[in-house]
C-alpha positions in Angstrom: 138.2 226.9 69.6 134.8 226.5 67.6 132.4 228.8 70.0 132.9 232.8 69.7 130.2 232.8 72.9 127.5 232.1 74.3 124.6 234.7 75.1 121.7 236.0 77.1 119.6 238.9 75.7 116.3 239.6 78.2 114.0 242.8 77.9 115.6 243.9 74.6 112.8 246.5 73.4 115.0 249.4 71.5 112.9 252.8 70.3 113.7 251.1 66.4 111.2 248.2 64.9 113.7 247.0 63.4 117.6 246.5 62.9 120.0 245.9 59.9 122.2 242.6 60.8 125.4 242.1 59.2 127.3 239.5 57.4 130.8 238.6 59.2 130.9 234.8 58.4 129.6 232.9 61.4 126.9 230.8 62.2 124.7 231.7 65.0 122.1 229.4 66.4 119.4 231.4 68.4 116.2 230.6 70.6 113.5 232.3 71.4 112.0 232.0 75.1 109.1 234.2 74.7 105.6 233.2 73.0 106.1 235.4 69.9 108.2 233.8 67.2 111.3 235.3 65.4 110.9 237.0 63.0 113.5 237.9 60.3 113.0 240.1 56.6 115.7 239.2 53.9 117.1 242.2 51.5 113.7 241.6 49.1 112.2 242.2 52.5 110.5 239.0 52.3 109.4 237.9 56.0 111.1 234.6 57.1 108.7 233.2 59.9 110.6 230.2 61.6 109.7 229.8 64.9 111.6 229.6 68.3 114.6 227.9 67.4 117.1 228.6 63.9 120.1 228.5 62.5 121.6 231.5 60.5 123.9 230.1 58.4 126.7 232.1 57.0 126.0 234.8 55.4 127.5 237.2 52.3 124.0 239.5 53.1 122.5 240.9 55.3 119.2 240.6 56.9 116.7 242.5 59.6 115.7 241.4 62.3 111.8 242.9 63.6 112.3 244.4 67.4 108.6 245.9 68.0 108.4 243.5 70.1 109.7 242.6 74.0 112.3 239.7 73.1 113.9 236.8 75.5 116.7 235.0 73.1 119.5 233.2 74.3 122.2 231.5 71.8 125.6 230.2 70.3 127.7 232.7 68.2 130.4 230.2 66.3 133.3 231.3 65.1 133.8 231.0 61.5 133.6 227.4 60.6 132.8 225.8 64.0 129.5 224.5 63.8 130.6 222.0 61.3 132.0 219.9 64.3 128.3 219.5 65.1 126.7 218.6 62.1 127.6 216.5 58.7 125.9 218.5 56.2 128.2 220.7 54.2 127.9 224.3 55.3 127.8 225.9 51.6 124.4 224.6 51.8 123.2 227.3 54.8 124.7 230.1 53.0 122.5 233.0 53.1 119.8 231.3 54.5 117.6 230.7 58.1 116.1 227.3 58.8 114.9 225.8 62.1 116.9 224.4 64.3 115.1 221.0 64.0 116.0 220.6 60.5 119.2 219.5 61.7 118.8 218.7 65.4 115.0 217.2 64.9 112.9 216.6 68.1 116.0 217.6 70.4 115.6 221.1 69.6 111.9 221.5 71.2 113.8 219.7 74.0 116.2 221.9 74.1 114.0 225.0 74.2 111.9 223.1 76.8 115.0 222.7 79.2 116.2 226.2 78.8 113.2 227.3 80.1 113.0 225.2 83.2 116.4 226.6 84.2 116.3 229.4 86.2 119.5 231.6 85.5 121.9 232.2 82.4 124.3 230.5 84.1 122.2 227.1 84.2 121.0 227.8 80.8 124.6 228.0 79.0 125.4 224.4 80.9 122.2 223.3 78.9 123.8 224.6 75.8 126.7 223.2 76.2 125.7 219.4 77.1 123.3 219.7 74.8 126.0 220.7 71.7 128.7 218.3 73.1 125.9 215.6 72.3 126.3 216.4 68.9 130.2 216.7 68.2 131.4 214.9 65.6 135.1 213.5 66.2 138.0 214.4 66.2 136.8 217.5 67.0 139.5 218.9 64.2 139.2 222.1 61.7 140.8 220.6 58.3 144.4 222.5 58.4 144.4 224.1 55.2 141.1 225.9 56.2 142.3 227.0 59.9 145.6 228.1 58.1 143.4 230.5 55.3 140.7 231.4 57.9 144.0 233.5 60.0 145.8 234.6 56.9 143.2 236.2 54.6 142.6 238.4 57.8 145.7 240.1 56.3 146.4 238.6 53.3 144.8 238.6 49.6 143.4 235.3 48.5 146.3 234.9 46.1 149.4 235.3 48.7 146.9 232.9 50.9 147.0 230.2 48.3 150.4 230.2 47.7 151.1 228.7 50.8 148.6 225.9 51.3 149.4 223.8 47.7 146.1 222.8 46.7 144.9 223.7 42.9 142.6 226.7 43.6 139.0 224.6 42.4 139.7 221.6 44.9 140.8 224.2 48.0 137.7 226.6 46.9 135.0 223.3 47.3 136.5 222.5 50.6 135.9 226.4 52.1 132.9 226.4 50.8 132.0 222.9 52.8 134.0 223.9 55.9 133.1 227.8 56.2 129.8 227.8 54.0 131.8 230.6 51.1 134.1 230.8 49.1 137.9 232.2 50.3 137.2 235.6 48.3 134.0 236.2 49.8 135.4 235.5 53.4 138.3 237.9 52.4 136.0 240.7 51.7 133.7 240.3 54.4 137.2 240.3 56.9 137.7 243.8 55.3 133.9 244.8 55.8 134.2 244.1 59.3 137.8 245.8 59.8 135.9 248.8 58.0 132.6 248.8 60.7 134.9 248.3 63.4 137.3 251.5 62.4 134.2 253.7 61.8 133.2 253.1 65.3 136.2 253.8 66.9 137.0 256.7 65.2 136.5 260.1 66.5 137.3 261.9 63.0 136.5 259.7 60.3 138.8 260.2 57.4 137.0 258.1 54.1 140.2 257.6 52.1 141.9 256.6 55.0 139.4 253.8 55.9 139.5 252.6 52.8 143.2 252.1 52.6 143.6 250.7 55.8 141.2 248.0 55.3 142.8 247.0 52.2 140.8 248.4 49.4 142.0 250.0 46.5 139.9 253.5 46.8 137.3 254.9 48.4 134.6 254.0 45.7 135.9 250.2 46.3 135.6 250.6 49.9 131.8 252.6 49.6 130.5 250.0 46.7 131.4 247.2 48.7 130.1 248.4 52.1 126.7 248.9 50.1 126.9 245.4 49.1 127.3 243.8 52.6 125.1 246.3 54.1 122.6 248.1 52.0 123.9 251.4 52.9 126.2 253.6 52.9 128.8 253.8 55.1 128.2 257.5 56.5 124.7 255.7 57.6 126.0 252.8 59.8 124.9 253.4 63.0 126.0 250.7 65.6 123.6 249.6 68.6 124.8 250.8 71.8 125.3 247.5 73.8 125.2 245.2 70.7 127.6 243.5 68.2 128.6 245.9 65.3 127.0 243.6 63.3 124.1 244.7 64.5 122.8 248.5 63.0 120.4 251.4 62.9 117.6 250.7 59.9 117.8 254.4 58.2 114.6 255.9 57.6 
């Protein structure tokens, strides 16, 4: 209910240095088995150096992520809102951001890194994960109701039909999204349609723009292109998914 997956990456080394990843709401927590750290370049291409273990919070962003390098990562991909059964702090504050895992989980998270490299499969490894997280759950183990409501209607619904519906004054429902899901209900809305619009481009044969756009829920096609530019940083006749990878993740042009 709170966990998309968990998941194994070993031997990763792609032809690219580095890849464009891309905002779709979640929380990802992600360790690095191998000596080198991880390392991560915000949209000022500022380098983030943060160790073996972090938390991307959600993001309305994107980042890259360096790949010159051999990598060994295994992690937690939670589905929008779920890591909040796991820690207290309200998730507005991880928006946009990447902070090591011990800033929440303190000396457990070397543990943890410790224990996942004693194991000797994936298979052993995800039980780690999994005893390890279940140690932190907060109870009940419960998604406020409003929020689980809006979270499966603004896949297919504005923000104003949404609200309608849940009878909360739109300042006191917008504070609790932004605690529970880390953004505000517009910006989850938008990034829905961002990812509707990445997932259409790569599963279309013939791309038809205007048709995209449409579909997705934009108004025209210079809504649909201005907005993909502000998720991505490029244009959408640049996205280039990863074979084998999330759509989230994408070619760096140039």
């Amino acid at each position: 209910m709170f966990i998309e997956c968990f998941w194994y990456m070993q031997g990763y080394y792609p032809s690219h240095s580095r890849e464009l990843a891309l905002p779709d709401g979640s929380v990802e927590v992600v360790i690095n088995l191998g000596e080198e750290q991880v390392r991560l370049f915000n949209r000022e291409n500022k380098e983030l150096l943060l160790g073996h273990t972090i938390i991307c919070g959600p993001h309305v962003d994107y980042f890259v992520i360096e790949t010159a390098k051999e990598a060994t990562t295994i992690g937690i991909h939670f589905k929008p809102g779920g890591i909040r059964m796991f820690m207290k702090e309200p998730l507005f504050e991880l928006l946009n951001t990447h902070v090591s895992l011990d800033t929440f989980w303190g000396a457990t998270a070397n543990e943890l890194r410790d224990e996942l490299l004693a194991a000797r499969t994936p298979e052993v490894m995800f039980r780690v994960l999994e005893q390890r997280l279940l140690s932190f759950a907060l109870l009940p183990m419960e998604q406020n109701p409003s929020v689980h409501y809006a979270l499966k209607e603004l896949r297919h619904s504005r923000v104003s039909e949404v609200m309608e519906h849940i009878g909360m004054s739109h300042r006191k429902f917008n504070q609790l999204f932004k605690e529970e899901i880390g953004m505000t209900p517009k910006q989850f809305n938008r990034i829905y349609r961002f990812q509707e619009a990445m997932r259409m481009i790569g599963n279309g044969d013939k791309i038809i723009w205007t048709d995209i756009a449409l579909a997705c829920g934009y108004y025209d096609q210079a809504h649909f292109i201005k907005d993909f530019q502000a998720f991505s940083g490029i244009n959408p006749t640049d996205y280039r998914s990863i074979s084998g990878r999330h759509q989230n993740h994408a070619v760096l042009p140039g």
